[in-house]
PASEBA-1860 file (N, C-alpha, C; in nm, 3 decimals):
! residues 208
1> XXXXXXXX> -4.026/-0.627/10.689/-4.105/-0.608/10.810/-4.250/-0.649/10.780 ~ -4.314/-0.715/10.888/-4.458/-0.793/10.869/-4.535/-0.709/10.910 ~ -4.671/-0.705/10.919/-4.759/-0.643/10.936/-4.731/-0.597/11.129 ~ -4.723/-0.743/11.173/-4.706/-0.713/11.325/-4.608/-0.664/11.399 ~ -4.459/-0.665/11.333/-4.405/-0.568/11.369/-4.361/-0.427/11.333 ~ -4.473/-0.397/11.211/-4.496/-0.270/11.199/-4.583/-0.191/11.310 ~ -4.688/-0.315/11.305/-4.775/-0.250/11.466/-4.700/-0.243/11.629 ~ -4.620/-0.321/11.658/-4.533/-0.344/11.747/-4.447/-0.200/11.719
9> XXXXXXXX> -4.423/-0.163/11.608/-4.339/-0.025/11.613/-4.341/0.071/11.660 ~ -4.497/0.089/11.628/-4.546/0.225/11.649/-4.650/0.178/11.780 ~ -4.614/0.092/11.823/-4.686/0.034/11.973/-4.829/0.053/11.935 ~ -4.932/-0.063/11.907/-5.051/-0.023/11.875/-5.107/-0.162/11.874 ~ -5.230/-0.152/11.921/-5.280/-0.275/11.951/-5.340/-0.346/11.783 ~ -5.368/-0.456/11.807/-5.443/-0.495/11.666/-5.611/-0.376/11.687 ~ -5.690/-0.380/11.764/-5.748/-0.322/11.730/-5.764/-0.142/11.772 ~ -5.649/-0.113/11.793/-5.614/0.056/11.724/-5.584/0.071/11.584
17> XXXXXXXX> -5.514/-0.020/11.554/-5.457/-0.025/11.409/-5.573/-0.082/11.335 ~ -5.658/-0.163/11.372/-5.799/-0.203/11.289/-5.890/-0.058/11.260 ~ -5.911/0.021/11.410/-5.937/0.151/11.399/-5.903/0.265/11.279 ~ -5.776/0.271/11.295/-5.668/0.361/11.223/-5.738/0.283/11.072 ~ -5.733/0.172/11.020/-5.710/0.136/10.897/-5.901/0.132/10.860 ~ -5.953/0.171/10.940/-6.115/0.131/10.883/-6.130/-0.042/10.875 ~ -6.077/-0.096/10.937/-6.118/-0.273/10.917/-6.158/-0.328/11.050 ~ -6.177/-0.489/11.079/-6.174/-0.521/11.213/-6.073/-0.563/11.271
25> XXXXXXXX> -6.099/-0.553/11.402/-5.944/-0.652/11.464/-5.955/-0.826/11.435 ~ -6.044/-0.839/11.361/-6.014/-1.005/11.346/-5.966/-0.992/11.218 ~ -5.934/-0.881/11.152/-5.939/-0.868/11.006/-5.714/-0.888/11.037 ~ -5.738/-0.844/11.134/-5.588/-0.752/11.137/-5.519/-0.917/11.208 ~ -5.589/-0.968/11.270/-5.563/-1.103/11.368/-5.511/-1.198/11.255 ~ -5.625/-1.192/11.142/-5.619/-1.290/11.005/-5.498/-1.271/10.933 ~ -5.487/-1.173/10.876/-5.361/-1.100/10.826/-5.205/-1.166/10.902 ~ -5.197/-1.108/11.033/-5.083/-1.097/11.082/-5.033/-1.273/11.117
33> XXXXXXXX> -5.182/-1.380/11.121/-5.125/-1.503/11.149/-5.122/-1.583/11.005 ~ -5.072/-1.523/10.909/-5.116/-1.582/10.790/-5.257/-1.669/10.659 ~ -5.292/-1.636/10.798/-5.468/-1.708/10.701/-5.557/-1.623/10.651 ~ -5.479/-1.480/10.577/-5.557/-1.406/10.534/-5.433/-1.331/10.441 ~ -5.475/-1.304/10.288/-5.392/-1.240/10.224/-5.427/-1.064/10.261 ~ -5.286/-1.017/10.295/-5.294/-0.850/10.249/-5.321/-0.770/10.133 ~ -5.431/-0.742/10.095/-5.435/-0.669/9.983/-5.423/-0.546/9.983 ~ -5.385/-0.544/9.824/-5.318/-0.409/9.724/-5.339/-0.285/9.887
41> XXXXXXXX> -5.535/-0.275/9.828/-5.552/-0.176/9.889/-5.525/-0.119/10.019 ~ -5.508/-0.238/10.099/-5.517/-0.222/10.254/-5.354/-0.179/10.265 ~ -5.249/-0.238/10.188/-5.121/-0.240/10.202/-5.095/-0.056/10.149 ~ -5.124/-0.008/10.070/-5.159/0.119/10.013/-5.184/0.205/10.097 ~ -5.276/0.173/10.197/-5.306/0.244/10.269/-5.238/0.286/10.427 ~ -5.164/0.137/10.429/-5.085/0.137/10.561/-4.951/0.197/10.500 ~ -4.945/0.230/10.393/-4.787/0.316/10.341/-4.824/0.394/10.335 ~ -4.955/0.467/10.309/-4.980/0.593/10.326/-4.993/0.693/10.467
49> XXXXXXXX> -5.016/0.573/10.552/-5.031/0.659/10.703/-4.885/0.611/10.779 ~ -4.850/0.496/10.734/-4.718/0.486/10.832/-4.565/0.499/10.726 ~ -4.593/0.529/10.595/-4.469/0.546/10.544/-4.362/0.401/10.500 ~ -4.493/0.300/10.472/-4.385/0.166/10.478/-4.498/0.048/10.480 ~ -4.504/-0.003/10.341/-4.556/-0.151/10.347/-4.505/-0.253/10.390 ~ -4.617/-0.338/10.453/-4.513/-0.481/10.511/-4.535/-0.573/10.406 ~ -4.409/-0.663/10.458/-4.447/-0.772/10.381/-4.515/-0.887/10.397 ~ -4.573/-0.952/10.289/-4.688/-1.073/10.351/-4.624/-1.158/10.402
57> XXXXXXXX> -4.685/-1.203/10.528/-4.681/-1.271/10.598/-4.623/-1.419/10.594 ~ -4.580/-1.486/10.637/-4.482/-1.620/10.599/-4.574/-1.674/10.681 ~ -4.631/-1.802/10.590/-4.745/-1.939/10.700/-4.633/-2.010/10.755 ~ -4.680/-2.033/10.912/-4.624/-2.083/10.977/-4.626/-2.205/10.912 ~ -4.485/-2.293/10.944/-4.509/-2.424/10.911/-4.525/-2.529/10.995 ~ -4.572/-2.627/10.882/-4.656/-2.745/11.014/-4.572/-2.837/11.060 ~ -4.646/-2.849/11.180/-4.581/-2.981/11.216/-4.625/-3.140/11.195 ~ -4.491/-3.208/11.123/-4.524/-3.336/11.062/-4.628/-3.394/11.170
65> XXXXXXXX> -4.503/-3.412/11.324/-4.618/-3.483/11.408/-4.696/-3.460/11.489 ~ -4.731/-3.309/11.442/-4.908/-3.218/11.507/-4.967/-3.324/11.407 ~ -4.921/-3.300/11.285/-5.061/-3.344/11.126/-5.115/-3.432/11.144 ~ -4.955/-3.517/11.195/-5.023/-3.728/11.207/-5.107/-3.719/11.320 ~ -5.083/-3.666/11.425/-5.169/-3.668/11.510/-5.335/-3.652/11.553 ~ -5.301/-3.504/11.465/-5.454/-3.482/11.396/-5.512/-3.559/11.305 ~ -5.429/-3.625/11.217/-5.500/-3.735/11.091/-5.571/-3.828/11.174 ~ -5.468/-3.878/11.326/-5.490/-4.013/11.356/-5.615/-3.958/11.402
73> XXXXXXXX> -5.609/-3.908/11.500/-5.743/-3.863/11.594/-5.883/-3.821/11.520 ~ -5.871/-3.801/11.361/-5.985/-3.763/11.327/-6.027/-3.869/11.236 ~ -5.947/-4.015/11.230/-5.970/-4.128/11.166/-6.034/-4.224/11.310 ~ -5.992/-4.221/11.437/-6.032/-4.246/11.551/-6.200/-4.241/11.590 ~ -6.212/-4.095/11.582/-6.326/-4.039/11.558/-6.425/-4.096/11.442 ~ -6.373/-4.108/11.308/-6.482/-4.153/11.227/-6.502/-4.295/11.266 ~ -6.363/-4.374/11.316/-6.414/-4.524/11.366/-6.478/-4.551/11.456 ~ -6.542/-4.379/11.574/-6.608/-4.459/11.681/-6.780/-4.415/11.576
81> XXXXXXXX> -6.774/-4.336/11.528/-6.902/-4.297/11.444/-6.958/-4.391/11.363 ~ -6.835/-4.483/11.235/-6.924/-4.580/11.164/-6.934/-4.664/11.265 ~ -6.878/-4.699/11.408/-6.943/-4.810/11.489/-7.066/-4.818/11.576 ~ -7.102/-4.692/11.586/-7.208/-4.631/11.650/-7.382/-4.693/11.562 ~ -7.284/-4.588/11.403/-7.374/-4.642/11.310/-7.406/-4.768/11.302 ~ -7.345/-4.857/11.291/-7.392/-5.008/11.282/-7.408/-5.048/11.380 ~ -7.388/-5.034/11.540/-7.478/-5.075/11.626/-7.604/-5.012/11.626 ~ -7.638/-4.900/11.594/-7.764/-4.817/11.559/-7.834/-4.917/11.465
89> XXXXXXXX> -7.816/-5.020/11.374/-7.860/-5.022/11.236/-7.892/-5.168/11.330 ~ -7.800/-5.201/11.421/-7.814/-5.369/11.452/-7.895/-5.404/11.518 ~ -7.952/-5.243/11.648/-8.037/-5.291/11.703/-8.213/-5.263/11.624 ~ -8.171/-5.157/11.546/-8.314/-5.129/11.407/-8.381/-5.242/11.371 ~ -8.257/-5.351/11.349/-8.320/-5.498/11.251/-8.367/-5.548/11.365 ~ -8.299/-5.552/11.506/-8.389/-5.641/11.607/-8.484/-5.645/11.655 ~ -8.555/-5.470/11.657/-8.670/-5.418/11.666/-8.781/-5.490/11.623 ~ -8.766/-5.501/11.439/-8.774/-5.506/11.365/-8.830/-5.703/11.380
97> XXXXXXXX> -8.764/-5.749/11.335/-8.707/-5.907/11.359/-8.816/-5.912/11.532 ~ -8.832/-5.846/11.638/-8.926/-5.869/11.743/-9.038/-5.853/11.722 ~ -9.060/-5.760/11.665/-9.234/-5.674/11.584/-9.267/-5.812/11.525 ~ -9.208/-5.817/11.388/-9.250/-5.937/11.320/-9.299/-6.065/11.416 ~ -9.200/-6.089/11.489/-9.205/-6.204/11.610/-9.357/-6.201/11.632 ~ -9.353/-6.106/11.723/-9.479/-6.061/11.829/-9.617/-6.117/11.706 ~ -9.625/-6.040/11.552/-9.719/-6.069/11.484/-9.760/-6.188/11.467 ~ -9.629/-6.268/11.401/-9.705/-6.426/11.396/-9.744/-6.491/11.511
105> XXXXXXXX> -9.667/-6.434/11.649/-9.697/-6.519/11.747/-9.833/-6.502/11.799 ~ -9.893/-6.382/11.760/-10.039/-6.352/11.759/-10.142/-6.404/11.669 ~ -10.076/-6.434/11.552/-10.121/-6.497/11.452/-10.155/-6.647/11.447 ~ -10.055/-6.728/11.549/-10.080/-6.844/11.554/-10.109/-6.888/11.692 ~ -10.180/-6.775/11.767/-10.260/-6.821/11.896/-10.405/-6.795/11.879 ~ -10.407/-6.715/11.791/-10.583/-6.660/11.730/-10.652/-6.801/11.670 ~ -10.750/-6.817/11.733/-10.794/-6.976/11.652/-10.863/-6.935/11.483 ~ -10.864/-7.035/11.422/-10.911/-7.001/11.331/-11.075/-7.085/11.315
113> XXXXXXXX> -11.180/-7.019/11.208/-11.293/-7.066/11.251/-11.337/-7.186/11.246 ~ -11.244/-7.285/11.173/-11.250/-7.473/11.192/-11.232/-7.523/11.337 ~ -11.126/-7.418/11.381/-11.078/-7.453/11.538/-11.224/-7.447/11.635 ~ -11.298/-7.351/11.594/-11.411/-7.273/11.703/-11.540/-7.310/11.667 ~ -11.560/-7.370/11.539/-11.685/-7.425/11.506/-11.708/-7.569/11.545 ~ -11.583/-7.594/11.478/-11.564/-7.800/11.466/-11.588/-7.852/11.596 ~ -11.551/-7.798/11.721/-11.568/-7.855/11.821/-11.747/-7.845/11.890 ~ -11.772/-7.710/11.853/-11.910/-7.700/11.850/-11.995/-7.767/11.806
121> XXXXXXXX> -12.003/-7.734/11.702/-12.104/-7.848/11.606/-12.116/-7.984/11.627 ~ -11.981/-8.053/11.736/-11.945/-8.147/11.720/-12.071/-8.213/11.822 ~ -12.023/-8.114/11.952/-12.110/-8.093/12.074/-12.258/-8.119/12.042 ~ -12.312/-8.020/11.919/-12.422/-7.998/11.905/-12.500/-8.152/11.794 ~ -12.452/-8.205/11.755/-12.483/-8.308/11.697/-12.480/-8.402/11.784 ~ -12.414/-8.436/11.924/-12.433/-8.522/12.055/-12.560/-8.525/12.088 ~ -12.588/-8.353/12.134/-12.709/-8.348/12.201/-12.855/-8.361/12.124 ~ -12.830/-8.355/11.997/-12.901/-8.369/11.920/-12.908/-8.507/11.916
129> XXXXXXXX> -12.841/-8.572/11.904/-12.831/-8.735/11.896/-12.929/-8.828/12.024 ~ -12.872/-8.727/12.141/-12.908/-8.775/12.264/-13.048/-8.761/12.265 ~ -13.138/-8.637/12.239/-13.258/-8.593/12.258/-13.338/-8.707/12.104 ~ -13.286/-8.718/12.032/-13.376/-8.825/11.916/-13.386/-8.926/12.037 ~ -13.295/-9.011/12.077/-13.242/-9.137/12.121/-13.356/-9.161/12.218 ~ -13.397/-9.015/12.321/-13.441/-9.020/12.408/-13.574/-9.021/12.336 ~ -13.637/-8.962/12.244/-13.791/-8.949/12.201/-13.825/-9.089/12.149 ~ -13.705/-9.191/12.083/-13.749/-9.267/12.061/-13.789/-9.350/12.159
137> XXXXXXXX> -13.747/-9.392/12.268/-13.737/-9.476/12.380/-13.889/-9.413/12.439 ~ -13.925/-9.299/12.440/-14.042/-9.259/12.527/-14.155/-9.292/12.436 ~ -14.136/-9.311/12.276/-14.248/-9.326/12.174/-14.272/-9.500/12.247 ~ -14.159/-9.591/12.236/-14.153/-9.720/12.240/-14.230/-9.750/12.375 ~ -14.184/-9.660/12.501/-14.260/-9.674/12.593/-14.408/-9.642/12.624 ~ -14.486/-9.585/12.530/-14.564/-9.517/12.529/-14.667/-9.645/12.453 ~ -14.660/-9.704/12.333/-14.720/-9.798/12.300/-14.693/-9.909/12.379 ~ -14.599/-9.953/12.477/-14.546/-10.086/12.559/-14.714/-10.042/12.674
145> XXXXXXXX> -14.744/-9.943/12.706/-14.809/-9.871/12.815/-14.976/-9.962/12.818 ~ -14.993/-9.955/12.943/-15.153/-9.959/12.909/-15.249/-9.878/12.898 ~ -15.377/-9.944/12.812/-15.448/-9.818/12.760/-15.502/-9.701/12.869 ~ -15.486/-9.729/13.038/-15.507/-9.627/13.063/-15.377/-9.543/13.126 ~ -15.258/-9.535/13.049/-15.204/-9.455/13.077/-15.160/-9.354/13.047 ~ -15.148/-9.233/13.116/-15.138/-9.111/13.023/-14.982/-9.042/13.028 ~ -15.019/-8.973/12.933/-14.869/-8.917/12.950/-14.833/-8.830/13.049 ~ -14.693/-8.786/13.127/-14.686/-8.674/13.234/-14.690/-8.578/13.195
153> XXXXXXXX> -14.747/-8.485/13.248/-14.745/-8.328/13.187/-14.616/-8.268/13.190 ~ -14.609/-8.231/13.093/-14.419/-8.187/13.029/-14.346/-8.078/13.122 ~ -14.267/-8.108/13.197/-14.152/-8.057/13.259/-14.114/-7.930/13.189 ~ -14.068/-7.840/13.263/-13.991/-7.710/13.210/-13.893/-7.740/13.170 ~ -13.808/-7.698/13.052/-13.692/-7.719/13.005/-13.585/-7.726/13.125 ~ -13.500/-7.799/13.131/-13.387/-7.776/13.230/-13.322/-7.630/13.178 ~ -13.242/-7.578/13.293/-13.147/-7.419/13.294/-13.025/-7.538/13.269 ~ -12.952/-7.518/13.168/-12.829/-7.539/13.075/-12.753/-7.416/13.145
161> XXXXXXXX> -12.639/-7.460/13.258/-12.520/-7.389/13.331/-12.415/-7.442/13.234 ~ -12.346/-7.349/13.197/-12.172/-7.385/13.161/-12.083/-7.327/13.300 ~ -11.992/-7.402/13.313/-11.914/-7.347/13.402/-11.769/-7.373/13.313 ~ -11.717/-7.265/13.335/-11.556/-7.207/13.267/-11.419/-7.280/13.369 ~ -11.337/-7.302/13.270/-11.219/-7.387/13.352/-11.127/-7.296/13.450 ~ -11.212/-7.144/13.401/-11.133/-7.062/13.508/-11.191/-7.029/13.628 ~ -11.304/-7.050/13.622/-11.375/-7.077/13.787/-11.479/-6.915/13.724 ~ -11.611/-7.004/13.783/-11.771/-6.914/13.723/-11.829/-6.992/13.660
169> XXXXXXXX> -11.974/-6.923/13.673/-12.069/-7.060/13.556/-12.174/-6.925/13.549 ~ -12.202/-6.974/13.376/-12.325/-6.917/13.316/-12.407/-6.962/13.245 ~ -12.528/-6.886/13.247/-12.635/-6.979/13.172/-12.655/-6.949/13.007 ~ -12.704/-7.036/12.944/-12.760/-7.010/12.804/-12.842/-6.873/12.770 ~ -12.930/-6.873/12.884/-12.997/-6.703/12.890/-12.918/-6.588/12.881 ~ -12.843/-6.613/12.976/-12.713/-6.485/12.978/-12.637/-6.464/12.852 ~ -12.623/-6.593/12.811/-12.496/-6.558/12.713/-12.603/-6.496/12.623 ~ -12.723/-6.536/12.542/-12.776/-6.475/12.467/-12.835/-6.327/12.533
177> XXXXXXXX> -12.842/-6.303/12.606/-12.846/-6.195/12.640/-12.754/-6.080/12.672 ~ -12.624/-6.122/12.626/-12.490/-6.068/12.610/-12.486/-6.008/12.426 ~ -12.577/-6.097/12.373/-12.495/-6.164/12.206/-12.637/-6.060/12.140 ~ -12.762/-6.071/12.180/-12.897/-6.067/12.109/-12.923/-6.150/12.017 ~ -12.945/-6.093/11.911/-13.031/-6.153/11.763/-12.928/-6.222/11.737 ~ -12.906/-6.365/11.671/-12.823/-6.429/11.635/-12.880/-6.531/11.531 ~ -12.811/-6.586/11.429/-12.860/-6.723/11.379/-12.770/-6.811/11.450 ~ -12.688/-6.824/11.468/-12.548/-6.962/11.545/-12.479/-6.856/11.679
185> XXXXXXXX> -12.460/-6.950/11.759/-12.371/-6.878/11.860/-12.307/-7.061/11.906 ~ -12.148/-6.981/11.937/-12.058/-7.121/11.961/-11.988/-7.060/12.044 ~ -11.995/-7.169/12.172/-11.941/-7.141/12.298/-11.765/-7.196/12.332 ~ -11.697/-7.160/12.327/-11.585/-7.171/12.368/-11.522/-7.149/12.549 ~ -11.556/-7.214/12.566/-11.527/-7.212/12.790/-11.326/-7.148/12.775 ~ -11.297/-7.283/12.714/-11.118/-7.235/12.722/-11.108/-7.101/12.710 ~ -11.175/-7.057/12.613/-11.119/-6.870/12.541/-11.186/-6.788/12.615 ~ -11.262/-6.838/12.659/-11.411/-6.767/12.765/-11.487/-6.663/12.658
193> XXXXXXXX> -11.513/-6.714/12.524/-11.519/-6.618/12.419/-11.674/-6.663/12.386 ~ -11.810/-6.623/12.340/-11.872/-6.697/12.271/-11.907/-6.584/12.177 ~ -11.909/-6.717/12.003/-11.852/-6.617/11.872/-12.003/-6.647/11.847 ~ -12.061/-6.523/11.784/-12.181/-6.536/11.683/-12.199/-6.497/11.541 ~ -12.256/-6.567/11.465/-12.346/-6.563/11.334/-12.445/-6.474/11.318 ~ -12.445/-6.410/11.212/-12.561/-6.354/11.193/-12.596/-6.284/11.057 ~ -12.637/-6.380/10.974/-12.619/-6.296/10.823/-12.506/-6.415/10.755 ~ -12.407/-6.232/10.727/-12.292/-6.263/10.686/-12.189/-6.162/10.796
201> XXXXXXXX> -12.264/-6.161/10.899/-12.163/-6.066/11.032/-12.161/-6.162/11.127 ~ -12.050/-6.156/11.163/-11.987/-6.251/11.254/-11.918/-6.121/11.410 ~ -11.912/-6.212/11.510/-11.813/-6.152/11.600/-11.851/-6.224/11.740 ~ -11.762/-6.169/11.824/-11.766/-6.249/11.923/-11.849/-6.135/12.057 ~ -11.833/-6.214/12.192/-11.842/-6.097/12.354/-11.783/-6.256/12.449 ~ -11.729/-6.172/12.566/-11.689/-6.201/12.679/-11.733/-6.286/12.791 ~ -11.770/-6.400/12.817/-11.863/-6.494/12.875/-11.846/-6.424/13.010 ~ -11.719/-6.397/13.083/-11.740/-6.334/13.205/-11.630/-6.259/13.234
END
């Protein structure tokens, strides 16, 4: 006779008989479905109040095709998990692989300072060219002259407007008055950027 139909005997619930024995009813639950051994003492004690030890319990046996079933379903399970994992991991590298992207593509739209000077300087050696070209021609005209002629009294510098390919125009005043103290300032219209010198500090401001 098993534990449970000793309790079934004497009509008693698992937890009267958990009561009766000082234990719990999950103690008595464990026991009676085999996933718990009866010990010495507890068995000792149920012959002492009911006159009769049971015997341990017989594990139910399994079923072949509960087991496979359960094997399959928990091999199922790990195959939707490592697939999870490696789509997890696949979209990490793409992240990854875009970041990088984004950097160089920032990297190779940033001009570098050959790009932003060379065209400047280039500018600035024109006008420089132009204004000699012109002093010489006024020296040449000036001795061609007769002796009573004098020279015109010197004109105000022209106002030097840039106008930007994105629509606006500013003057040379402004921009230095954007920039301040400078040794070089180089105007860039495309970037709408103008970069300055100064020292060994460099940086740019916003034409408009």
């Amino acid at each position: 006779m098993n534990l449970k139909e000793l309790r079934e005997k004497h009509s008693l619930t698992q937890a009267a008989l958990a009561k009766e024995l000082g234990v719990t009813s999950k103690t008595i639950s464990l026991i009676e479905s085999g996933k718990l051994k009866l010990s010495e003492k507890l068995g000792a004690k149920i012959k002492e109040v009911y006159g009769e030890e049971p015997n341990a319990p017989v594990a139910e046996a399994v079923n072949p095709v509960k087991k496979a079933r359960g094997t399959k379903k928990k091999e199922k399970v790990a195959a939707v998990e490592k697939a999870e994992t490696a789509a997890e991991a696949v979209v990490e590298t793409e992240k990854k692989v875009e970041k990088r992207g984004r950097k160089a593509r920032a990297k190779a739209d940033k001009p570098t300072a050959e790009a932003v000077v060379a065209p400047v300087e280039a500018a600035a050696a024109t006008v420089e060219a132009a204004g000699a070209e012109k002093k010489t021609k006024k020296a040449a005209a000036k001795r061609k002259a007769p002796a009573a002629w004098k020279p015109r009294a010197a004109k105000a510098a022209p106002v030097v407007i840039l106008q930007s390919p994105f629509g606006g125009e500013i003057t040379a005043d402004e921009i230095l008055s954007k920039i301040g103290e400078a040794d070089k300032v180089y105007v860039r219209l495309d970037q709408n950027k103008a970069y300055w010198v100064k020292g060994e500090e460099t940086g740019d401001v916003d034409l408009w």
